[in-house]
C-alpha positions in Angstrom: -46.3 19.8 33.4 -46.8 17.5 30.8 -45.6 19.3 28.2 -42.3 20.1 30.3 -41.7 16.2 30.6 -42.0 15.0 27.0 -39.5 17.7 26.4 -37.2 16.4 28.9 -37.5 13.0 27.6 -36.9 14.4 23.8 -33.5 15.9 25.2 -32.3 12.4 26.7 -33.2 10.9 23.8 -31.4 12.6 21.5 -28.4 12.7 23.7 -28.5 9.3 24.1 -28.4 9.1 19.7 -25.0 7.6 18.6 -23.1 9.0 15.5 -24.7 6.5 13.4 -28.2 7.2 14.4 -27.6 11.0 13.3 -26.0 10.4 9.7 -28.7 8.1 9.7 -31.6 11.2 10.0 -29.5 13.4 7.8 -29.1 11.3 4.8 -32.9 10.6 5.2 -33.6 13.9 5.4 -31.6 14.9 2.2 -33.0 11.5 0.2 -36.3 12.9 1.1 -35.7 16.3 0.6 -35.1 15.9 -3.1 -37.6 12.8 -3.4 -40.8 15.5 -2.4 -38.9 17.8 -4.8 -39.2 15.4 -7.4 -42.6 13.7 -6.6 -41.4 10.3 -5.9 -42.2 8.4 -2.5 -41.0 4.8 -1.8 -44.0 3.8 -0.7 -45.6 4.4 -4.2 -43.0 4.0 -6.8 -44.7 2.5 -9.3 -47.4 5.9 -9.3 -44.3 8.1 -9.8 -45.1 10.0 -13.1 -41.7 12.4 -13.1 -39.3 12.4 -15.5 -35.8 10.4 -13.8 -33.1 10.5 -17.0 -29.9 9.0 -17.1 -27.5 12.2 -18.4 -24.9 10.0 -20.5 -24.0 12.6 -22.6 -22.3 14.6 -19.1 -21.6 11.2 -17.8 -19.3 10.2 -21.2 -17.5 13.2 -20.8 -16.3 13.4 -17.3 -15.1 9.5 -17.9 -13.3 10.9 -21.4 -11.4 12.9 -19.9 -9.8 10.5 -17.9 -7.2 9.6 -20.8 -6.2 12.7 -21.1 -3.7 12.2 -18.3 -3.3 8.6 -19.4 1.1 8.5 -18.8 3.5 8.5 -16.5 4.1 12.5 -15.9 0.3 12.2 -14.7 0.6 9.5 -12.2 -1.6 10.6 -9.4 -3.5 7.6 -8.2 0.2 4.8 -8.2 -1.2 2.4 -6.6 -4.9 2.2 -8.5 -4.5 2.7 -11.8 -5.2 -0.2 -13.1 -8.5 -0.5 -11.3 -9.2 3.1 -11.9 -8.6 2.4 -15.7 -11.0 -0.6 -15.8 -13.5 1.4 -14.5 -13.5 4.6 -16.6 -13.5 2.1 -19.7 -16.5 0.0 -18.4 -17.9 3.2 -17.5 -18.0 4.2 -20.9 -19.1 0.7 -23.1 -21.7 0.8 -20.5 -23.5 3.6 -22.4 -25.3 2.2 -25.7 -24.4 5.9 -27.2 -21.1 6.1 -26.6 -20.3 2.4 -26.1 -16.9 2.3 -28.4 -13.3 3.6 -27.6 -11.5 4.5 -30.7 -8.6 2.0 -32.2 -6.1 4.9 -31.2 -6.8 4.9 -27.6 -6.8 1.3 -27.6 -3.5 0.9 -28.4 -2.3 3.8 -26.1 -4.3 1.8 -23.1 -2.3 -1.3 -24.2 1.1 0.0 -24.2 0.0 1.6 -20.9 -1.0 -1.4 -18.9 2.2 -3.4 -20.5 4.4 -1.4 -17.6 1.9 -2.6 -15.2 2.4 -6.4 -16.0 4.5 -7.7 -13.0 7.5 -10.1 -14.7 6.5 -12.7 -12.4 3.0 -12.9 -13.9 -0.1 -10.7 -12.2 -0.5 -7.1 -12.8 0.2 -4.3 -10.0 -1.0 -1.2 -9.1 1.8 0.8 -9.6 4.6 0.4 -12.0 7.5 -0.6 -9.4 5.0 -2.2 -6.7 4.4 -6.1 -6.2 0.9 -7.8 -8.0 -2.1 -7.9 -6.3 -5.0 -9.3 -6.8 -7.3 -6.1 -7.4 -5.2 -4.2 -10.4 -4.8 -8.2 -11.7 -8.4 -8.2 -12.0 -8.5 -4.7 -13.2 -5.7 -5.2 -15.9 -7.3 -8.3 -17.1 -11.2 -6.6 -17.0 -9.9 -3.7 -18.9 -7.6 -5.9 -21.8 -11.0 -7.7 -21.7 -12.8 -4.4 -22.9 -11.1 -3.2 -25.0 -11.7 -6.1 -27.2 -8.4 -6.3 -29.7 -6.2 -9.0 -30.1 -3.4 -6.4 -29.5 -4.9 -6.1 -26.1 -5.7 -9.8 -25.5 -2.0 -10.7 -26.5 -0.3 -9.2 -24.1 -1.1 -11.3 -20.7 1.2 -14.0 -20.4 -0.7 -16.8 -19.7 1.2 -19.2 -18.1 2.8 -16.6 -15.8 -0.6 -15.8 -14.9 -2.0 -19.3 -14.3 1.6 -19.5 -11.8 0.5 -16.4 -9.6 -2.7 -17.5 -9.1 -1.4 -20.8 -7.5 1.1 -18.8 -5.8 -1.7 -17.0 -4.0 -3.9 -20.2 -3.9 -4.1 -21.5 0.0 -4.1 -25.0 -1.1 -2.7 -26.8 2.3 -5.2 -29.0 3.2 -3.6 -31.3 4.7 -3.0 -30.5 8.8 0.6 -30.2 9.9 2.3 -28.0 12.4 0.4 -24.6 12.5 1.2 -21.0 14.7 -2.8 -21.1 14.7 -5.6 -23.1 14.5 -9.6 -21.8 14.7 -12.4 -24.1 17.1 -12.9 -26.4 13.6 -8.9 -27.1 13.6 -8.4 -25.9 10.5 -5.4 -23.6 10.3 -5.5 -20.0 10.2 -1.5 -19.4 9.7 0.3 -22.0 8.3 4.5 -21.6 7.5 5.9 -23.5 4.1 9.3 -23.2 3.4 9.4 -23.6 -0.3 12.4 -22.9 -2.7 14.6 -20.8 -0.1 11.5 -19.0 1.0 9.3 -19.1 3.3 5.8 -18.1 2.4 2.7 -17.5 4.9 -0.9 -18.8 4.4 -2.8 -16.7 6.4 -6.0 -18.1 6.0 -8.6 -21.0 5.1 -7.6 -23.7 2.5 -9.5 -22.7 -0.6 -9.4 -19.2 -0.1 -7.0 -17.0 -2.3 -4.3 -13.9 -0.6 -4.8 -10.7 -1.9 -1.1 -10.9 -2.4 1.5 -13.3 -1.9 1.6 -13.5 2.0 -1.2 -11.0 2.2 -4.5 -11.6 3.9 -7.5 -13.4 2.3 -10.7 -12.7 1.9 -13.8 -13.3 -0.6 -13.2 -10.7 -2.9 -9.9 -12.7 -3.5 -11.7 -15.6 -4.8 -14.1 -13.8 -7.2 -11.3 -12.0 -8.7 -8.9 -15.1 -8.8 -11.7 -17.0 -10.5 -13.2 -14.4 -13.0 -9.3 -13.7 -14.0 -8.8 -17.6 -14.1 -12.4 -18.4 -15.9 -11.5 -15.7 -18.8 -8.2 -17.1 -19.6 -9.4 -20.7 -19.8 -7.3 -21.9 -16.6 -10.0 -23.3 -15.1 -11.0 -27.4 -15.3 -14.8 -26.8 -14.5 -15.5 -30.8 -15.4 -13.4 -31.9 -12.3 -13.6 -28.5 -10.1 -12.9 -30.0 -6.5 -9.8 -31.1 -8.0 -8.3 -28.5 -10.1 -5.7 -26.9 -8.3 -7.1 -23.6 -8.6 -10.8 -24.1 -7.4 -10.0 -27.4 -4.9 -11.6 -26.1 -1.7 -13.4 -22.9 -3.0 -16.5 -24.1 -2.8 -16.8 -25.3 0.9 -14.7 -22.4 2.1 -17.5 -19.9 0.6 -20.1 -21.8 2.2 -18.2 -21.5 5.4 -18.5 -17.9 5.3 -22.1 -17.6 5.5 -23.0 -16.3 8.7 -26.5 -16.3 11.1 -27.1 -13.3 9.0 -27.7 -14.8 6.1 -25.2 -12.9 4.1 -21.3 -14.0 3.8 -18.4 -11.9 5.2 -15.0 -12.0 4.3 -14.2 -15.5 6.0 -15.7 -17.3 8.1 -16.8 -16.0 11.7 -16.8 -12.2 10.1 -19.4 -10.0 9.8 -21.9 -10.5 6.9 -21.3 -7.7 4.0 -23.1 -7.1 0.8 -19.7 -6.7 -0.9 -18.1 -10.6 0.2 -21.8 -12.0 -0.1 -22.1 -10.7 -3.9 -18.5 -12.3 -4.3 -19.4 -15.8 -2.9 -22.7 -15.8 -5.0 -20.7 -15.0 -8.2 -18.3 -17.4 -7.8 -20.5 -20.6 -6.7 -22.9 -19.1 -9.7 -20.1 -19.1 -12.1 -19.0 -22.6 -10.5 -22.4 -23.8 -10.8 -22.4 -24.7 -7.4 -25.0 -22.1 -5.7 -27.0 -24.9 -3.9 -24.3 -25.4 -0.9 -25.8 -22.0 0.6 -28.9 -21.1 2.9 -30.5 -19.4 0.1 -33.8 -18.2 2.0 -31.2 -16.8 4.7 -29.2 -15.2 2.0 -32.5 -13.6 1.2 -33.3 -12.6 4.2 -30.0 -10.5 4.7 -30.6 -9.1 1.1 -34.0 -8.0 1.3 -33.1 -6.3 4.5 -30.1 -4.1 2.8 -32.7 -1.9 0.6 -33.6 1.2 2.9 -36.9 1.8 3.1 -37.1 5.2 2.8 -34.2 6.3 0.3 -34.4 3.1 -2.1 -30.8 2.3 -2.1 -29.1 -0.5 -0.7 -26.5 -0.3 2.4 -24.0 -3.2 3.0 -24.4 -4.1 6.4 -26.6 -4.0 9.4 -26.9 -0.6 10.6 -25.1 1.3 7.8 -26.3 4.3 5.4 -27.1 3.8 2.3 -24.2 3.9 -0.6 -24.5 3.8 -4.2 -22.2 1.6 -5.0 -24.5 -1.4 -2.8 -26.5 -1.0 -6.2 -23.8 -3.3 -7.5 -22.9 -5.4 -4.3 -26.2 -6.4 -3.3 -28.7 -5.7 -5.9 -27.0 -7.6 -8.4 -27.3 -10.4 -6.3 -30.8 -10.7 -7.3 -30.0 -11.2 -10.8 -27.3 -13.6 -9.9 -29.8 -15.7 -7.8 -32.5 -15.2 -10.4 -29.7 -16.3 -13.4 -29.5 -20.2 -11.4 -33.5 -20.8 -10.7 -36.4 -18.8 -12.1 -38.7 -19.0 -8.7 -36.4 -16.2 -7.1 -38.4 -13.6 -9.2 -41.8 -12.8 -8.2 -44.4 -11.8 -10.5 -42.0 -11.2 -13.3 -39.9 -8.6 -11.0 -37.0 -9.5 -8.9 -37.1 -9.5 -4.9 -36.7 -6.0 -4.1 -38.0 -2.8 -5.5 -36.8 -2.0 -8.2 -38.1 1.1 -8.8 -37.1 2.7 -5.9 -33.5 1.9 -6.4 -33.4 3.1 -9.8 -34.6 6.8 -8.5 -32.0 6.7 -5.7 -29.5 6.8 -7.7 -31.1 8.9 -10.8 -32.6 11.1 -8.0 -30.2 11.5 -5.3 -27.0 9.8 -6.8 -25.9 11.3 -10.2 -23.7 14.7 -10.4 -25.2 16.4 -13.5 -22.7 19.2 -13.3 -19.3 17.6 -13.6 -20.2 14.2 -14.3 -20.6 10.4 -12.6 -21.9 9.0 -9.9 -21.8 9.3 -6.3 -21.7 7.8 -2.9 -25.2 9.5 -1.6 -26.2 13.4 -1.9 -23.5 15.7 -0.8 -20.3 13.6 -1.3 -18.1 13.8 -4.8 -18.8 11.7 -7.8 -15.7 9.4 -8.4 -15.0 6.3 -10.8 -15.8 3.6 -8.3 -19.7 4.6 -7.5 -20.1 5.7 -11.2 -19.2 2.1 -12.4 -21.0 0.0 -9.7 -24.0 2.7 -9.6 -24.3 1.9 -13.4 -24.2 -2.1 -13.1 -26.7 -1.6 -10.4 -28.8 0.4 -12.3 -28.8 -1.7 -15.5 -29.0 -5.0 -13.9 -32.6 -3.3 -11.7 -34.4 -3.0 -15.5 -34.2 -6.9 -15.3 -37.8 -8.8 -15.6 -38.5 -11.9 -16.4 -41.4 -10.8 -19.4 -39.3 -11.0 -22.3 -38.9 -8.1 -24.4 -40.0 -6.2 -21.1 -38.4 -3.6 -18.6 -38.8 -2.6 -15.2 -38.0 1.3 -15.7 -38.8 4.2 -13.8 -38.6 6.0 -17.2 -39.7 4.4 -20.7 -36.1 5.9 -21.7 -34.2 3.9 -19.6 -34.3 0.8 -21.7 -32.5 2.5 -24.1 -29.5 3.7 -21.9 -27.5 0.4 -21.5 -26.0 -2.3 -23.2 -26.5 -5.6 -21.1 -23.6 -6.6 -19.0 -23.2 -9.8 -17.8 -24.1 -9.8 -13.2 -21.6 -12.3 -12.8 -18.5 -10.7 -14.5 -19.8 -6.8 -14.6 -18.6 -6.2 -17.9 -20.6 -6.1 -21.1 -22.0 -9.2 -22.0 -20.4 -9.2 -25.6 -17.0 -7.9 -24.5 -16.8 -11.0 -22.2 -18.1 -13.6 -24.9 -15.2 -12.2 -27.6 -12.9 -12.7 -24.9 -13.7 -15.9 -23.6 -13.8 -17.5 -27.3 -10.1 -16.0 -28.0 -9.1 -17.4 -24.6 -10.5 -21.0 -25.6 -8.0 -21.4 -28.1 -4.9 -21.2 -26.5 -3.5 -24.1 -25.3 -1.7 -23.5 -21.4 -0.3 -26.3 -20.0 
């Protein structure tokens, strides 16, 4: 009789399990699955005495042959490529033994992204399309890798300096608004400026993700990285510069009872938004205006405790690419003040992250990195899988790693948490930038 009901109650328990409960067990079960394989637990990952390798050499020839349908008669992905392009190319300087791109290729990838330059400054995702944000980002993040003046040469500055304004929400002043949140700051505000009328859909301080598109966090990060490269920024007087007046105080807005930031304000808190808040008040020096110990809290609380990885949100699987979003975090916290390590480590386990996605995350058979066992590999999860998994080796010891295998030291060259790149791709840049003179 007993027996009978704790079956009955197993049945209305499980019918009672929503979607996200079940993807829940099975992408435990397949984590764990190849973890016991492999001899590694969570619970003990410094004991784990397997052999996790990085397979650059399979890696660096699934991102190679991404050129080979570098051209227009190949145009698959119209309205990524630039981002898609950026990627492949990080993807590869990543690796310390293949970190170069022949001269050649270079130039090919220059006269390339020249058709994606829009003539009204910005780059765009396709070659008849409208700038955005993302493939400006990407544009710039690739011209910034490929390290040539050829390369460098080809934004046009003052162009650029003029989109980023264009997509800046700089009203902050109140006048007549379609919509205003429980603060009274406007949400939609209508200018009619040189026969056009043009939409500010969100928060002073907060950039569009194209001109009378939505806003959101990611906006700012990649309006200020593109902005910080090409010397546009006044970082001396930054609550008045035109393009980072407000930024500051409309990140700190977005932190939610979470801890972490969303998109805006009132949204929920994601590792992706949070990561591009914490960048951009790192880079603007300005970390201090957040609840640190909260942000903490939502981090330490994205690492799964049975797979290793990271998820983004409350209630979500485990992805790769959260490697990136909220494990480099970490570093960028640990970057402003030394007591967010602890004993030499950052806050989160290192270890175990690094065999998630060594374990569970890499394809050795065609090449890259994936989403979580099962799905493809792709450019997106390779790239951000790889930042993740560079920036985890991070300890405060010097001359020192934190590396499930000795080997792992070796793999990378270091790239910089708050930009994403290699650290000396964005210092060649950034000293070719500081010469020209943009009014």
């Amino acid at each position: 009789m007993e027996s009978k009901k704790k079956e009955e109650q197993i049945q209305k328990n499980e019918e009672k399990k929503i979607k996200t409960d079940i993807d829940q067990e099975k992408t435990e079960a397949k984590v764990l699955e190849i973890f016991e394989k492999l001899g590694f637990n969570t619970k003990s990952s410094k004991e784990y005495k397997g052999e996790a390798k990085f397979y650059s050499d399979i890696h660096y020839k699934a991102y190679s042959s991404f050129f080979d349908g570098l051209g227009p008669e190949n145009w698959i992905f119209e309205n990524k490529y630039p981002l898609l392009l950026y990627f492949v190319i990080n993807d590869i300087l990543m690796l310390k033994d293949h970190c170069e791109i022949d001269y050649e290729l270079k130039i090919k990838i220059v006269e390339f992204l020249k058709d994606f330059q829009h003539e009204d400054g910005g780059f765009r995702g396709s070659p008849k399309g409208e700038a955005e944000i993302v493939s400006t980002y990407a544009g710039v993040m690739a011209i910034v890798n490929l390290g040539i003046p050829e390369a460098y040469d080809i934004i046009d500055i003052p162009k650029m300096k003029n989109y980023l304004l264009r997509l800046k929400n700089n009203i902050f002043e109140k006048k007549e608004s379609t919509s205003f949140d429980k603060n009274g700051k406007f949400l939609i505000d209508i200018e009619k400026k040189d026969g056009k009328t043009l939409y500010h859909t969100a928060y002073p301080g907060s950039f569009q993700t194209y001109v009378n598109g939505g806003s959101d966090l990611q906006a700012i990060y990649r309006a200020l990285i593109v902005a910080s490269i090409l010397n546009l920024i006044n970082f001396d007087d930054i609550e008045n510069d035109p393009i980072t007046k407000g930024v500051v105080e409309h990140i700190k807005n977005s932190q939610n009872y979470e801890g972490g930031l969303g998109p805006e304000p009132f949204c929920e808190a994601h590792a992706g938004f949070t990561y591009c808040g914490v960048a951009s008040l790192v880079l603007l020096k300005k970390l201090n205006v957040l609840d640190v110990n909260a942000l903490l809290r939502f981090l330490v609380n994205r690492q799964m405790t049975k797979e290793g990885g990271f998820n983004g949100r409350t209630n979500k699987l485990v992805d790769c690419c959260y490697s990136f979003w909220a494990g480099c975090v970490f570093n960028l916290l640990a970057m402003s003040d030394k007591k967010y390590y602890f004993e030499n480590e950052l806050l989160y386990d290192q270890l175990s992250l690094q065999a998630y996605i060594l374990l569970a995350c890499q394809n050795v058979e065609f090449g890259g990195l994936r989403d979580k066992p099962g799905c493809f590999s792709d450019l997106t999860h390779s790239n951000n899988g790889t930042v993740g998994l560079m920036s985890s080796q991070e300890c405060l010891t010097e001359n020192q790693n934190v590396v499930l295998n000795p080997e792992l030291a070796k793999a990378f060259v270091y790239v910089n948490p708050v930009y994403g790149i290699p650290q000396d791709k964005l210092e060649k840049a950034l000293r070719y930038y500081a010469e020209k003179k943009i009014n």
